[in-house]
Structure formats: structure tokens, C-alpha cells
C-alpha positions, 0 to 999 in steps of 0.5 A, a space after each residue: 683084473 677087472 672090479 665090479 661098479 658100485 652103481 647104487 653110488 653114483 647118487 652120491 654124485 647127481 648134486 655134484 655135476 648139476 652145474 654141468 650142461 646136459 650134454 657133458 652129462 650124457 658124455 659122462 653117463 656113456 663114458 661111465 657105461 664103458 667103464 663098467 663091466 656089465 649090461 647096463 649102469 645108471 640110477 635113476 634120481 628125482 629130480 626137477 630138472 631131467 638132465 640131473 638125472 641118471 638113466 640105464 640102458 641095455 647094451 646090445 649083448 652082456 659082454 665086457 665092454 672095454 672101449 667106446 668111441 665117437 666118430 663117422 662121416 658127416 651125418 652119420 656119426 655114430 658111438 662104436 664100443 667093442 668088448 674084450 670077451 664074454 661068458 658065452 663062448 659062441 658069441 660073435 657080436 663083440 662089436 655094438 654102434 648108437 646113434 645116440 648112446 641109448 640104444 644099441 645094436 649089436 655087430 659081429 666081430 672076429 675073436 675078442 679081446 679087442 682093447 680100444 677103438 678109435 675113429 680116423 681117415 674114415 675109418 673105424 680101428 680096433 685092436 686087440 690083445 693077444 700073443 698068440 694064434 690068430 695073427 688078426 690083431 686088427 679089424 677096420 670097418 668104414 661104417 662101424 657094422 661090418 667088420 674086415 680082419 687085418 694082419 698085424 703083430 701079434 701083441 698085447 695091444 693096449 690103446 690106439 689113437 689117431 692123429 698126425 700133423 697135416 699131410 702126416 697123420 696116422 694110427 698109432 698103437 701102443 702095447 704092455 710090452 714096450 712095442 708100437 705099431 703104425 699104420 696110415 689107412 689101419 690096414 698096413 701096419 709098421 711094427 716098432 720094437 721096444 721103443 716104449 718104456 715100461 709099455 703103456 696103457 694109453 695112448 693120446 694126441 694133442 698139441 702136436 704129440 703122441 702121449 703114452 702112459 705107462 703104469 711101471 718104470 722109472 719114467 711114466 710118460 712118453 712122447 713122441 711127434 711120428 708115433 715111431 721114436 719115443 722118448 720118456 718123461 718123468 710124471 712127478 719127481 716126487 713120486 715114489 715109482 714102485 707105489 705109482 700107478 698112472 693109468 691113463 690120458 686124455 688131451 682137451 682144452 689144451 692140455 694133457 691129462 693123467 690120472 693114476 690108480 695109486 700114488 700121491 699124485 693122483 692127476 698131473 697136466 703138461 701141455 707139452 707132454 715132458 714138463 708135469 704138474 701135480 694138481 689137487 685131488 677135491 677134498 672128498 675123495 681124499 678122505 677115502 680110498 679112490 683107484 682114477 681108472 679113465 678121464 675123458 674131456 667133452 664141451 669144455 669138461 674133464 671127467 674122471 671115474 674112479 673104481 672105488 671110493 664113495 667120490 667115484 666122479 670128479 670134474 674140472 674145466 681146466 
């Protein structure tokens, strides 16, 4: 179910990442782009200094943008976003790439639905929901501009990631409905049935390890060392499952992240995946209503977006 962005709120916010470098700031302003339904998201504010500001730009078509990343070879590398669908039933162009996160082109793409993307072994892999019809749950580009269909499973494909130890590296998909799948090059596909608990949302790698999280069952976190054998993990003790909602993951500085859309642990860290902490919400976005729907780490910075709440950002370099 997808909420509309108050975007006239995030002046609320200008003060509070002015101690950030410009470059963590427009990381933030992309981040946030994706987040958002719709073509366009900023709000331009005074200010001496212009990294303080915010600025909107036009995406390439006005479609539900649900992924963004950052890859590419060596001199070439590119944002690459894909869209889950649009109100325009002949639209093609569910792919769009920036060289700089400003200005954006639009690409085409099979179907829609695509939920993630995810940039390894100098390949583009995107993936998409779906259950039934086409059996091309994949596509893969080497450029980010055309587009090759793969066979895969069909299923409720919710995140993929890329990562590996040396010599083992590999995507890693992870599903709503308990299943994984595996690839080496994004095109052949090995399907793992019903290794996850509870499915999950999101899907990251980091000190050796996959880490999923998973916003129903008993156990919240999964982890896994080959993306095929997973086992679960508690988030917090503490917390009541049936009012837990952890949405998703990232990993950076060392650490993995998690933030959840309800519960009253809010953001816990492990750096190992099995062992989690609780840590302090600030003070503001406590005293209102708040839903951590995405957190991402760049130049040595984590930020979270929230769907609601008039604190809808937060930051933290540890």
C-alpha cells in the first residue's frame, strides 16, 4: 500500500542535515526521490550556503519509482531506478539512468512490477513481483540502457542484493513468500524454496553475510554466509511480534542497520546479523506519529526516511 509524501515537510529538516557534507546531502535528496511516488520531490529553501538547500528535478516518466541504485564500470557510472508500474497502460519506459541524479533519461523495460535493482559483476539486475503470466521475473543490462528479459521463478520478488566472499560472490534475491533465489551472472537462476522465515522485504551483505528482514513472524532477521541456507534471528526479545513491523536494511561502517514502521524498537544494529541492539530514536520523532520505511549509508552517514511524522529524516554516523 503506497502513502503520499508530505513534501511541504521536509523544511522541517534543512537545519538538521546542514552539519552534513554536500555530498551525503544529495545522496539523501535521491534516496528520498525513490522513496517518494511521483515525478518530482524537494523544497527549495533559502539559504547562504547551497548545499543547504533542497532542489526538485523531473524524473524521466511519472511512474511509481520503487528502486534506485549506484553502479557501473570505471568512468561510466551511473544511478539506474526502476518503477513498479504507471497509470499509463502503454507505457514501456519502466527503467530511467543519471549520471549525476539530476537529470534523467528514460529506458525501456519488459512489464513492470520491477521491485529492486542492484548493480555486480558488471551487470545491472533487476527483479520483479509477480505470480503469475510471464515467466521473466529478471532482466539484466551491462549499460543500464538496454534491457534482456531472463527466465526465473515466478514469485513475489522483493529485494536483491550482491555480494559474496572472494571467488564466491553472487545475487541474491529474497521473496514475501519464504523463497530465495541465487544467481552468479543474473541470468541463470537457482530457486531455494521456503528457506526464509516469515519472507522478507529486504535483503543486504556485509561483514561476510547476507542479512534479510522480514516484517512478520516470530523471528525477524535472517542470515545467511551463501544466500542458500538461512537461519533466523530475533531482532529484540522485547518485542511484541504481533505489533513489529521492521522494514528494511542496510549495512555500512561496519554495522548492519534496521528500521521498522511500528514497534517500540524503531532501529536496532548487529555486526554480525544474529546478536541486535535497540538504539534511541531522537527525541523529536518520538513526541509524533513516525513509519522508518528505507535507511541507506553514504560518506560515512546513515539515513532514514519516514512515511509520516513532522520528523521524517533522521541521521547518525554510528
Amino acid at each position: 500500500m503506497h502513502q503520499q509524501f508530505d513534501c511541504e515537510r521536509l523544511s522541517v529538516f534543512t537545519t538538521r542535515v546542514s552539519a552534513l557534507s554536500i555530498r551525503v546531502k544529495r545522496v539523501l535528496v535521491w534516496c528520498l526521490t525513490f522513496f517518494v511516488t511521483g515525478v518530482s520531490l524537494g523544497v527549495p529553501v533559502a539559504s547562504a550556503d547551497p548545499g543547504d538547500s533542497w532542489t526538485s528535478h523531473h524524473a524521466a516518466a511519472s511512474h511509481r519509482w520503487s528502486s534506485v541504485a549506484h553502479g557501473g564500470q570505471s568512468g561510466a557510472k551511473q544511478f539506474v531506478a526502476v518503477a513498479k508500474g504507471s497509470s499509463d497502460s502503454s507505457a514501456r519506459d519502466y527503467v530511467m539512468t543519471s549520471s549525476d541524479g539530476e537529470v534523467w533519461t528514460a529506458r525501456e523495460a519488459i512489464m513492470d512490477s520491477w521491485s529492486s535493482v542492484a548493480y555486480g559483476n558488471g551487470k545491472w539486475v533487476a527483479v520483479r513481483r509477480s505470480m503469475a503470466g510471464s515467466s521473466q521475473s529478471v532482466m539484466t543490462s551491462e549499460d543500464g540502457v538496454t534491457w534482456t528479459p531472463q527466465t526465473a521463478p515466478q514469485q513475489l520478488w522483493s529485494s536483491v542484493t550482491y555480494g559474496g566472499l572472494p571467488g564466491a560472490k553472487k545475487f541474491v534475491a529474497v521473496a514475501d513468500n519464504e523463497h530465495v533465489m541465487t544467481s552468479d551472472d543474473g541470468i541463470n537462476w537457482a530457486f531455494h524454496k521456503d528457506v526464509l522465515d516469515g519472507g522478507a522485504t529486504k535483503v543486504a551483505y556485509g561483514n561476510g553475510k547476507f542479512v534479510a528482514i522480514a516484517t512478520s513472524g516470530e523471528r525477524r532477521a535472517m542470515t545467511s554466509e551463501d544466500g542458500v541456507t538461512w537461519t533466523a534471528h530475533t531482532l529484540i526479545a522485547e518485542e511484541n511480534p504481533s505489533g513489529y513491523v521492521p522494514r528494511t536494511v542496510t549495512f555500512g561502517g561496519g554495522l548492519f542497520v534496521a528500521v521498522a514502521v511500528q514497534g517500540a524498537y524503531r532501529i536496532v544494529t548487529s555486526e554480525d546479523g544474529v546478536n541486535w541492539l535497540s538504539q534511541s530514536e531522537p527525541a523529536e520523532v518520538t513526541e509524533g506519529a513516525r513509519q522508518w520505511w528505507d535507511v541507506t549509508y553514504g560518506d560515512g552517514v546513515f539515513v532514514a526516511v519516514s512515511k509520516i511524522g513532522s520528523h521524517q529524516i533522521m541521521t547518525s554516523n554510528n
